[in-house]
N, C-alpha and C positions, 0 to 999 in steps of 0.2 A: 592255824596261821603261823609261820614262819616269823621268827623273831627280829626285831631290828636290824640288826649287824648281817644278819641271812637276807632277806627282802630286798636289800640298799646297799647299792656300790657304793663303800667306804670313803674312796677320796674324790673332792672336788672337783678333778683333772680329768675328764674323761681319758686323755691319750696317756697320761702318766702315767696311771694306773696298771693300765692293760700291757704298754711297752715294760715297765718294771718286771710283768709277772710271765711276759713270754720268756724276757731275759734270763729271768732266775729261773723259769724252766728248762733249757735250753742246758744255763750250767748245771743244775740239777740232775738233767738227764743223762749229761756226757758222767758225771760224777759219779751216778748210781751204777751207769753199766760200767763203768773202770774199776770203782773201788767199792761206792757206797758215799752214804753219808749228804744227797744231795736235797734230802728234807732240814739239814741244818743252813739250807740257805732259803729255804721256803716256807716253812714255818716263821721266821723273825719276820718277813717281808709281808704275809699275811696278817701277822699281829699287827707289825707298823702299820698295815695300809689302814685299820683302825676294826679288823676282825678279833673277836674276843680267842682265848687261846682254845678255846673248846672246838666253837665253829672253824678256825684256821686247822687243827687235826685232821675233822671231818674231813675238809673242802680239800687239802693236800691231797688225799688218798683220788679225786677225780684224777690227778696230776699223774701216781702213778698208777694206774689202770692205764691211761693211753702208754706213761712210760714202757710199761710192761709189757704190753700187746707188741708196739712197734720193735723193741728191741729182743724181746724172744723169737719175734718172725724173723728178724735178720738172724740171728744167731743155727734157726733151726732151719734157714736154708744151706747155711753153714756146715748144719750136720753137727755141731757144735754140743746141741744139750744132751744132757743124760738122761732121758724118758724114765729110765728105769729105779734112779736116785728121787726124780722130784714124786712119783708114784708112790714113791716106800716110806717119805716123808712129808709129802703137802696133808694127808687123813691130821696126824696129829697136829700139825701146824695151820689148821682151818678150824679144830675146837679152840685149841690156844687162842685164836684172833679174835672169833666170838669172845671168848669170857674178857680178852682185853681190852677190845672196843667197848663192851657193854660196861666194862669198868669207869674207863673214859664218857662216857654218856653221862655218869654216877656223879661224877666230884663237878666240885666249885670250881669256876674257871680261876678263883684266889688261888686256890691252891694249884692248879695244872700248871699257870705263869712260874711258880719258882721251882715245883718239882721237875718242867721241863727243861728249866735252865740247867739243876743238878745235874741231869741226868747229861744232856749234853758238854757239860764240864766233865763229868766222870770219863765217860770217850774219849776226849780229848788228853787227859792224863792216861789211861790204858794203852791209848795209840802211841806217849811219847814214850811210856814206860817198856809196853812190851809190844815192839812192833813184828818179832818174827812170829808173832800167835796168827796174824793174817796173813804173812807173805811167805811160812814156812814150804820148803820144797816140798813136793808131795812123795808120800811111800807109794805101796799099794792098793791100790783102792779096797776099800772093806764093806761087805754091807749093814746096811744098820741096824744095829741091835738094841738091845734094852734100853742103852744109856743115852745112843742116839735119838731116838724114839722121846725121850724124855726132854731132851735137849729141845727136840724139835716142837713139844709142846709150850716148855717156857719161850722160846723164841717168840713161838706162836702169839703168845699173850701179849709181849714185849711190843710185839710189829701192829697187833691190833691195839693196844693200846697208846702206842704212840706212834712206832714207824722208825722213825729217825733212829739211824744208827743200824739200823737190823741189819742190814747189809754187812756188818762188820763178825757179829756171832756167828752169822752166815755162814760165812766164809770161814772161819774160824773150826765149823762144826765141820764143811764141805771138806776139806785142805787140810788143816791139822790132825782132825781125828778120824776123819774115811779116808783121807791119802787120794781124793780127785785133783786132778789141773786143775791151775790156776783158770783156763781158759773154762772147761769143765763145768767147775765150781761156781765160776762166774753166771754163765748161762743158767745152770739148776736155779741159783740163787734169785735170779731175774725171774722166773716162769716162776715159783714157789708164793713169790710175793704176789705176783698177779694172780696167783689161785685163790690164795687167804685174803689178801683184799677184798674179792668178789663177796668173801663171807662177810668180811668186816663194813664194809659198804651197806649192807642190809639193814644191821644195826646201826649204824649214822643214819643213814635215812631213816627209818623209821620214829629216830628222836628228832627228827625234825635240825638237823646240825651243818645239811652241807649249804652250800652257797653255790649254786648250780654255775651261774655266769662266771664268776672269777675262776671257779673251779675249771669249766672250760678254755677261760682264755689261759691257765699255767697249761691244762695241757697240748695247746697247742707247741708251747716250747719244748714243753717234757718229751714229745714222740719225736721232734728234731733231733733233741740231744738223744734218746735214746736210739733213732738210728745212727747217729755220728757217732756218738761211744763205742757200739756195740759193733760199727769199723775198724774203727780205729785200736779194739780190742782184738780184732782179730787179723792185726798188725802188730802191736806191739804190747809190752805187760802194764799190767796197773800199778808198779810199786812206785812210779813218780806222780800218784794222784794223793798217797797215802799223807806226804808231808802239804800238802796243800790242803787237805781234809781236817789236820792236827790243827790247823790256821783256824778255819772256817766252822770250825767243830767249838774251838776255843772264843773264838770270837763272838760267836751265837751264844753259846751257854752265857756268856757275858751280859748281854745285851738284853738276855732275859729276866737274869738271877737282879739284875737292877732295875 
């Protein structure tokens, strides 16, 4: 049997509810395919709607799966992704997700409520502290080796364990230290998360954590915003989503750490 807060639309409203969580998908979705960062507007809004912070994890990841699907198909009609980057690193970043969702299954939703706010503050100061770690020019591209390889396993953990923000190491590991476009980087970093997802998915379900309906109705918004993003990405760059993410990153960490 599925737990209270799983079985039971949270709020009273029926239409509240559902418009709230297309909304926050929608910018969630344009967010993740620009920069990232679009679970620190989807996770608060899950907890608010009156979902515990464990089940609000789960139930996120339905959100991106469609994000995912929708905006790497746009991307790889584009011509866009790198096949050969997210193959050499989705192996390691799909054990990573297992051991970090199964993590997340593990703890007290007491504790998840202030270690996810930290963690979302932490973001939020790295992005004001050192912004050129995610918008650095790129060199040449390099393939990945031991360190990347390594990299791509903590990610791993980090994304199945919580998600939010992954987007940002991402790109950080894509750009800074293999030397792919921005554009490039983007794309890999989109398809990667939709692979390790599909792992991390397994383990939420199986603990009985996602919340199937609300899950559906975020991603009805999320595959919006991820085709609009994932456009609009492939018009112009993501470094003016970066200060609007420093906003939303800081204000969520907030909202939760209280």
């Amino acid at each position: 049997m599925l737990p209270p807060e799983v079985a039971a639309w949270p709020l009273g409203d029926p239409i509240a509810g559902p418009v709230a969580l297309v909304l926050a998908g929608v910018l969630a979705g344009v967010a993740n395919t620009l920069a990232g960062g679009g679970s620190f507007v989807i996770l608060p809004i899950l907890i608010g709607l009156g979902l515990s912070p464990g089940v609000a994890n789960a139930t996120s990841r339905v959100g991106v799966l469609a994000h995912g699907s929708a905006a790497t198909i746009t991307f790889a009609r584009a011509r866009a992704v790198p096949t050969g980057l997210v193959l050499r690193v989705a192996p390691a970043m799909c054990v990573g997700a297992l051991l970090g969702a199964w993590l997340a299954t593990r703890l007290d939703d007491g504790l998840l409520r202030p270690l996810f706010g930290g963690i979302l503050v932490f973001w939020a100061v790295l992005l004001i502290v050192r912004p050129g770690r995610f918008i650095k020019p790129p060199e040449l591209p390099r393939t990945p080796g031991p360190l990347a390889q390594v990299l791509s396993l903590l990610i791993g953990v980090y994304g199945g364990f919580l998600q939010a923000g992954v987007g940002f190491p991402l790109m950080a590991l894509f750009v800074s230290l293999l030397g792919h476009p921005t554009l490039h980087a983007n794309a890999a970093k989109i398809a990667v998360v939709l692979i390790y997802t599909l792992m991390a998915m397994s383990v939420f379900m199986a603990a009985g954590q996602v919340a199937w309906r609300e899950g559906a109705i975020l991603a009805v918004g999320m595959i919006l915003g991820g085709v609009l993003g994932a456009r609009l990405h492939l018009r112009v760059g993501p470094g003016i989503v970066r200060w609007a993410m420093v906003i939303m990153v800081a204000i969520s960490g907030a909202a939760l750490l209280l």
